[in-house]
N, C-alpha and C positions, 0 to 999 in steps of 0.2 A: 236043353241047353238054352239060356234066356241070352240074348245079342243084346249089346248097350254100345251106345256110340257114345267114348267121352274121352275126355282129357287124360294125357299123359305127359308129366310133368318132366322136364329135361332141362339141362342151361344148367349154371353155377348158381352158388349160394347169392340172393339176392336178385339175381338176372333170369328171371324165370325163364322158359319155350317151353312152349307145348306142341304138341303133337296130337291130330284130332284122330282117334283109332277107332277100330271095328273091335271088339272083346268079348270073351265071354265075362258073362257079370261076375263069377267067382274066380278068375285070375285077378291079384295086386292091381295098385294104380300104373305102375311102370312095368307091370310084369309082360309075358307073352301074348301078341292081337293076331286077327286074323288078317286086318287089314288097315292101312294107313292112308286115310282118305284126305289129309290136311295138315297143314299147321298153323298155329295161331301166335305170334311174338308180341306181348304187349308194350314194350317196350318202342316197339318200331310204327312209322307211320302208320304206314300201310302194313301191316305183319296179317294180315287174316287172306290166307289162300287155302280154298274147299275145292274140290271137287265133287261139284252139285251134282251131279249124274251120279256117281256110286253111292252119296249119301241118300238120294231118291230112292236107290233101288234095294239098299239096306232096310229102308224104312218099310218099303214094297214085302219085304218078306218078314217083317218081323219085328226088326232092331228097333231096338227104345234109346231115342235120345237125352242124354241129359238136361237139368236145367241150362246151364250153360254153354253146351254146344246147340243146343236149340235160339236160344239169343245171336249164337255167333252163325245159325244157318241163314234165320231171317237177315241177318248185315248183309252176310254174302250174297244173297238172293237178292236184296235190296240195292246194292252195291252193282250187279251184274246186271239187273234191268236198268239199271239209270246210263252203266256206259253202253250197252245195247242200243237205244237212243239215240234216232241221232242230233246233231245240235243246230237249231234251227236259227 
């Protein structure tokens, strides 16, 4: 069973949301995940929230990200060390 961490498409026609999941790679793009580690709203300022620690540990066993949720890990990553930080 090959693990893939990727997008799942949700929202109305036009208004996209996604949804960052854990899948098997031969379930549909919308179909059944093992696990739901995030969402991403392009739409929204701020719309990108991961949960770094299970996608770490996904990756720890196995799961292969996609192009695009691998872009949207490093933001998050990026994004979480800066407000970690404090402001001098």
């Amino acid at each position: 069973m090959a693990v893939h961490i990727r997008l799942a498409r949700h929202g109305s026609k036009k208004r996209p949301f996604y949804r960052v999941v854990v899948t098997d790679q031969r379930n549909p793009r919308d179909g059944r995940f093992i696990e739901k580690v995030g969402t991403f709203d392009p739409n929204a300022e701020k719309g990108l929230e991961l949960n770094l620690a299970r996608v770490a540990y996904w990756k720890s066993v196995g799961a292969q990200t996609s192009a695009t949720v691998e872009k949207l890990v490093k933001t998050a990553a990026k994004s979480e060390s800066a407000s970690a930080e404090p402001a001098s």
